[in-house]
N, C-alpha and C positions, 0 to 999 in steps of 0.2 A: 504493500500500500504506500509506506512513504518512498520506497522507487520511484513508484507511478507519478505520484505528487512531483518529487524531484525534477521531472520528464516534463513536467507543465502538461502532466495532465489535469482536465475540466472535470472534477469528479462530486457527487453529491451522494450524501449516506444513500445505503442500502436498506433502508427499515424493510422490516418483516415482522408481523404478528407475533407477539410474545416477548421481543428482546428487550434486553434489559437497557434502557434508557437512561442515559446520563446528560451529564451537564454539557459535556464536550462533542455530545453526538448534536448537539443546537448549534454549537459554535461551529463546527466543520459545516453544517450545513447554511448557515451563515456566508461563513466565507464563501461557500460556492457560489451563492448569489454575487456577493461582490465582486467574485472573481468572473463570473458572469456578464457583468455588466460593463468590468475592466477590457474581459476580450472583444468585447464589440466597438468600446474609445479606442483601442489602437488600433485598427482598421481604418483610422480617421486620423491621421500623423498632423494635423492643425487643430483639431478639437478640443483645446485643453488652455486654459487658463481662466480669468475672473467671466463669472454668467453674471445673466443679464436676470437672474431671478432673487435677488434679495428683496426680503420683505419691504412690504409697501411701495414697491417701484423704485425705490430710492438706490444710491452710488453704492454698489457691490464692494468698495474698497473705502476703507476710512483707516488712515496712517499717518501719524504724526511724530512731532519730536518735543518731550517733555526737558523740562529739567527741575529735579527735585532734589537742589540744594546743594548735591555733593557731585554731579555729573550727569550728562545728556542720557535718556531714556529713549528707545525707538518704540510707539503704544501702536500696538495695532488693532482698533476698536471693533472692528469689522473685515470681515471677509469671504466671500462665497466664491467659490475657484471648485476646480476641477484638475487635477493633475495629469499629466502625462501617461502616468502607468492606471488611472482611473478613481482615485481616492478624491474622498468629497473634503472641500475646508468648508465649515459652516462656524466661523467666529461673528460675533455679535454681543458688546459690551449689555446689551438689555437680557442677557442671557447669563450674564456674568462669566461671563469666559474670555474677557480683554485679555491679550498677550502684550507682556513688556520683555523688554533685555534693554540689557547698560550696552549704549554704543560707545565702543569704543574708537577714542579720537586717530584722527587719521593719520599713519606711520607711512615711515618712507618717504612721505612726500607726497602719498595718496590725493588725488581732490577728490574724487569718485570712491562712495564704498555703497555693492551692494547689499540687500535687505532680499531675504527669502522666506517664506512659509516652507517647514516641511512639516510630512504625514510622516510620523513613525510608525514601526512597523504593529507596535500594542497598543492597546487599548485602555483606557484605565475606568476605574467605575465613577460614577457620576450619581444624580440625585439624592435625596432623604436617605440616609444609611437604617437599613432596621438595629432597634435597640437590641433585641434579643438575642444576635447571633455571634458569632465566634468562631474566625474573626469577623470583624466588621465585613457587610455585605451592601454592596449600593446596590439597586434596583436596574441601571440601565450599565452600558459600556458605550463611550465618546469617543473619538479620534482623541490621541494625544498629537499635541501641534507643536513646535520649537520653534521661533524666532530665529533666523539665523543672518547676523550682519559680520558679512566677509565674505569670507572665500570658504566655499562648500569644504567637509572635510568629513569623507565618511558618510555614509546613507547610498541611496540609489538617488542620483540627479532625477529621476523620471517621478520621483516622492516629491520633489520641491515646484514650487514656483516661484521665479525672481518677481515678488513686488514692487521694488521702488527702488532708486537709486539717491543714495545720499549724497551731496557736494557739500564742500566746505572752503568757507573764505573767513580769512583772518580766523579760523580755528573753530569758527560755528557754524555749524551742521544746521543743511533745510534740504526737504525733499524736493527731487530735482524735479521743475514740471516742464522738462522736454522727456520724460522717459515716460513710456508707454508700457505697461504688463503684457503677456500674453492674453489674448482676450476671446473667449471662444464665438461673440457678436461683437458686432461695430458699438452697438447700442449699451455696451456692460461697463465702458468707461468713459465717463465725461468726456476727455479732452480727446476720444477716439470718434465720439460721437460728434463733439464739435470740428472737428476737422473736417470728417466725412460733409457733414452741410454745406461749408467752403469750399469743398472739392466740388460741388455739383454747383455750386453759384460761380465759380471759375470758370468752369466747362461752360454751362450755359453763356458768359460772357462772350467765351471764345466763339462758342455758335451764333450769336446776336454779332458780332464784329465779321465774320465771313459774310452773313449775310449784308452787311455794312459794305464791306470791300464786291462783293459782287454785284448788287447795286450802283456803287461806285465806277465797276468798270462796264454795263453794260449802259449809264448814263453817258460814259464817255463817246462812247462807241458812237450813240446815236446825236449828240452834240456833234461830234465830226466824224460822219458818217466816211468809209473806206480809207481812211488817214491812217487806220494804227495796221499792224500787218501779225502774223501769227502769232507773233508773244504776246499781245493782248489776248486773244484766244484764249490761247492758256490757261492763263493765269485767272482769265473769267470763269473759265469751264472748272478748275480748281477749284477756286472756293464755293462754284457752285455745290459741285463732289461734297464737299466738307460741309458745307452749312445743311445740307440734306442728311449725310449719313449721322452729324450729331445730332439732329433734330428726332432722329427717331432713338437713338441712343441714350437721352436724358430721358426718357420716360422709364426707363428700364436701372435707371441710376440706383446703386446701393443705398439704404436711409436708414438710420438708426432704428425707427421704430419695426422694423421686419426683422429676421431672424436673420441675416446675411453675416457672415463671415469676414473677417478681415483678408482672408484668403481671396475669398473673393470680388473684394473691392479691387484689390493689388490684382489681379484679375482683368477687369473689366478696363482699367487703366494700360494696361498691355495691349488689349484688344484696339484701342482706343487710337494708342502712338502705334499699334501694327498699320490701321489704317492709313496714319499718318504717311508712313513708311511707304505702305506699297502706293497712292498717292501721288509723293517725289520719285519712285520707281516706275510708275504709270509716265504722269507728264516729267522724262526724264530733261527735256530742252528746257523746259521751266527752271526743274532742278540747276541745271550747270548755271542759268540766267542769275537764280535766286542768290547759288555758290560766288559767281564772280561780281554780284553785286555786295554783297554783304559779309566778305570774308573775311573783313576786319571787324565785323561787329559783334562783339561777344557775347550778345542775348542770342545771336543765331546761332555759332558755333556751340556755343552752350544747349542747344535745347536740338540742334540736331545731333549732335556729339551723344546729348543725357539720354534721350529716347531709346536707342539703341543700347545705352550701357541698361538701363531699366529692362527694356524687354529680356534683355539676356540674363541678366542675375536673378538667379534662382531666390523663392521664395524662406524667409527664415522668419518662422511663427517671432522668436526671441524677440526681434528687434523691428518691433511696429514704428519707434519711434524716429528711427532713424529713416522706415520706408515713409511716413507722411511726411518727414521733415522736404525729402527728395521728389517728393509728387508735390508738394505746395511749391517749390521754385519749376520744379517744369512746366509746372501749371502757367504760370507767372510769364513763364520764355515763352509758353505756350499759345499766351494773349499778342505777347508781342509779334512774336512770328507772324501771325494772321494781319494786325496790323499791318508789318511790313510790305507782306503782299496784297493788301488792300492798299497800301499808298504809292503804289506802282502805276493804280491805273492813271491814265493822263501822262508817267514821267516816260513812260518805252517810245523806243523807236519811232518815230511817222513815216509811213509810206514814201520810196525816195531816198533814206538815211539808212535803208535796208534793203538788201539784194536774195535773189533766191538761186540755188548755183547745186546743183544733183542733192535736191529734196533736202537741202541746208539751207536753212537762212541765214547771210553772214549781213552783221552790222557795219556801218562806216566806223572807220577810228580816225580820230585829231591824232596828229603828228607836228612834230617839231620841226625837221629839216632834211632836207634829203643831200647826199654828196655824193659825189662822185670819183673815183683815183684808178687810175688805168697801170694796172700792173703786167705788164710786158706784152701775152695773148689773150691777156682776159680787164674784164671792168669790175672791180668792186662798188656798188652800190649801199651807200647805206641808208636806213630809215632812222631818224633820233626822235627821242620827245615822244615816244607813244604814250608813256603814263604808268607804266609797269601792269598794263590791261593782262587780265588771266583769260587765258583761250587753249585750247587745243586744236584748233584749224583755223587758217587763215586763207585771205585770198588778197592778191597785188595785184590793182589793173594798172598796164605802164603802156603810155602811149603808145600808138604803134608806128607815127611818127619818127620814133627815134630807129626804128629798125628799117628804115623806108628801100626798098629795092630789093629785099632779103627773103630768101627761101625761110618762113619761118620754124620748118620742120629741122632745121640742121641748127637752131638756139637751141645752146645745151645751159641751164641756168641751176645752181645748185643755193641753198637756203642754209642760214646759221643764224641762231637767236642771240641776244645778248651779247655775251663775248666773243662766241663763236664765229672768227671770221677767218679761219681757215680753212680755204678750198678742199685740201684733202679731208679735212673731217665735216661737213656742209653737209646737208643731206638730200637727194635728188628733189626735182622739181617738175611740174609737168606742164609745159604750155600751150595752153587751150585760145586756137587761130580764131574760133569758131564763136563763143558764145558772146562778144560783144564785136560793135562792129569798129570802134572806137583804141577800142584798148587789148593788149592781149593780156588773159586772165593767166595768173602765175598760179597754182598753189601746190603745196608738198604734196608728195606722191602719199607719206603715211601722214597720220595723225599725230599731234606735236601730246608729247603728255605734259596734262594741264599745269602751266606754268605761266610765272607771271611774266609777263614780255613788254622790253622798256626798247629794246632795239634790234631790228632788222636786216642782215647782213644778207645780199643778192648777187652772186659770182655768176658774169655772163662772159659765156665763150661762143664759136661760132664765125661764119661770112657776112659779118657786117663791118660795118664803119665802127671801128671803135672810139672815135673820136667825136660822133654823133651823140654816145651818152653824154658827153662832158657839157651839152646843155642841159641835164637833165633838172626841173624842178620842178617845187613842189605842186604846183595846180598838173603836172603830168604823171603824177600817182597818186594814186586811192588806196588805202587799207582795210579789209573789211575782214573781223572776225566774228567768232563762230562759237 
């Protein structure tokens, strides 16, 4: 039998008619219920910390710090929780079962000490002891509970739960109110249920502002009807996306007064920035637009950056407080991102300052100065003054003027960004006779990886006059990226 037990076996007495009956045949079968009810909590690896059922509706957690003359007290007046391995805490000072311990002041250097509830493994006797027996005999059996401030030492961790966290300045201890307990509902802890409310007034924010910016750019559109060209598109179709998909999405919003999970709030918030995700993976030109417009600005980088580290880190019941603290600023980057792309519409492109070139559209760029230096069989061209513009494809329209009489098929022209204005290391070019009738369109044979670009480097070889570039300026090139 105690093999079996050892084995974690789910065993409950065997009565049979006649046998003899004892005290301990109630307590085994006792246990079996508890232990009953334990196996079906771990089947649920979030299920466990403070509920949302203490009497009279009121705050499942009441924990304080006394001091009674000689040194700090941690009282913990109240607490309904649920454990890990399935044991119940049912503390309530109206019951007379308030738990103290002496906290002890903070070593090492400590600011942080935490505070635990643990279930131990016996039980002790409780109510009216009858007079007449021997030895003494209380009437019922209680969890025995232990206060524990520090660092666990001994028990099953799956017995405890971390309550509260202590900080300490200038040597006095206050309960930290950025820590959050494990909580088996949103609704079980005050400052979890207040958060949650904020999470769903942000959100809705953010859906009331898309819809702000989509309005925005579909007013534009029709104030200057065929002026803007497909990045307004975009970016209208976008936040139409957005202000639809959260608009059915906040009805479905987690709320303290329902049974819902912390799990799955942190949940629904995934779901949420996935959308976000696939989104800028859908309109991917948008994307690269939104990238090279705003890549110095750290509410963007931050909340495209955050989104993705959030989706991917795995859920940890422990530390709620640290997950709201991280969903209230994404939230926050959240507003503003939408913003951002709402205040695009009206500043892109106008029809004319944008070209369409094999199902790309490349933008004009301002440049500085263009020069020219003729090194033996070849012309180096340079472009100055771009701006340090972020692209990964460009396109050069160069008069064709300056090639006048020339087989254009035997210009061999090769391209170097930045520094790079060595011929041999240049990267091929391909020049296209055909799609303007003005200019001959230059652009790299591969895609440039996206990088900031301040200057231009154009090695031309070939049957031409080389001495024709040496007029070359700036109204006889155009740069348009991508």
């Amino acid at each position: 039998m105690d093999e079996i037990k050892e084995a974690g076996g789910l065993l409950s007495v065997n009565w049979e008619d006649g046998m003899l009956i004892k005290a301990s045949h109630f307590v085994e079968q006792e246990k079996y219920f508890e232990e009953l009810g334990r196996w079906v909590v771990k089947h649920g690896p979030h299920y466990f910390g403070i509920t949302g059922l203490s009497a009279e509706h009121t705050s499942s957690l009441e924990i304080r710090i006394d001091h009674d003359g000689q040194g700090w007290l941690v009282v913990l007046s109240k607490c309904y929780a649920l454990t890990a391995s399935g044991k119940i805490v049912q503390i309530d000072s109206r019951f007379n079962n308030e738990v103290k311990t002496t906290l002890i002041s903070a070593q090492g250097g400590a600011t942080t000490i935490s505070v635990y509830i643990h279930c131990q493994a016996d039980k002790r006797g409780v109510g009216l002891p009858s007079g007449d027996s021997e030895p003494t005999r209380y009437p019922y059996r209680a969890m025995r509970y232990e206060l524990v401030v520090g660092e666990l030492r001994g028990g099953d961790p799956a017995d405890c739960v971390k309550i509260a966290e202590i900080k300490f300045s200038d040597n006095r201890p206050a309960i930290s109110a950025d820590y959050i307990p494990p909580c088996m509902v949103i609704g079980a802890y005050p400052h979890l249920a207040e958060n949650c409310r904020r999470l769903y007034g942000m959100l809705k924010l953010v859906q009331q502002s898309a819809i702000s910016g989509f309005q925005a750019f579909v007013a534009t559109g029709q104030d200057k009807p065929g002026k803007f060209g497909i990045e307004h598109k975009w970016f209208q179709d976008m936040l139409s996306a957005l202000a639809i998909d959260l608009g059915g999405r906040l009805g479905g919003h987690p709320v303290p007064e329902q049974p819902i999970t912390p799990y799955d709030l942190v949940t629904y918030y995934k779901q949420v920035f996935g959308t976000v995700e696939a989104m800028l993976e859908t309109y991917r030109e948008a994307s690269l637009t939104l990238k090279k417009k705003f890549a110095a600005n750290e509410a963007y980088s931050r909340f495209v950056d955050g989104i993705k580290e959030f989706i991917g880190t795995p859920y940890n019941h422990h530390e709620l407080g640290i997950i709201v603290s991280r969903l209230i600023r994404l939230m926050n980057d959240f507003v503003e991102f939408v913003n951002m792309v709402g205040g695009l519409a009206g500043a892109l492109p106008q029809v004319g300052l944008v070209i369409s070139y094999r199902n790309r559209e490349y933008k004009l760029q301002p440049f500085g100065s263009v020069i020219s230096s003729i090194e033996r069989d070849s012309v180096t061209v340079k472009i100055e003054g771009i701006g340090s513009a972020v692209s990964r494809d460009l396109l050069i329209g160069i008069n064709r003027e300056l090639f006048s009489g020339v087989d254009y098929r035997y210009i061999m022209v090769k391209i170097g960004i930045n520094e790079n204005n060595i011929p041999g290391r240049m990267d091929p070019v391909y020049v296209d006779v055909e799609a303007s009738s003005g200019n001959l369109i230059l652009k790299p044979m591969d895609d440039l990886a996206a990088q900031s670009i301040s200057a231009i480097n154009l090695n031309f070889r070939g049957n031409f006059n080389i001495q024709d570039l040496k007029t070359i300026a700036n109204e006889m090139v155009n740069v348009y990226i991508y």
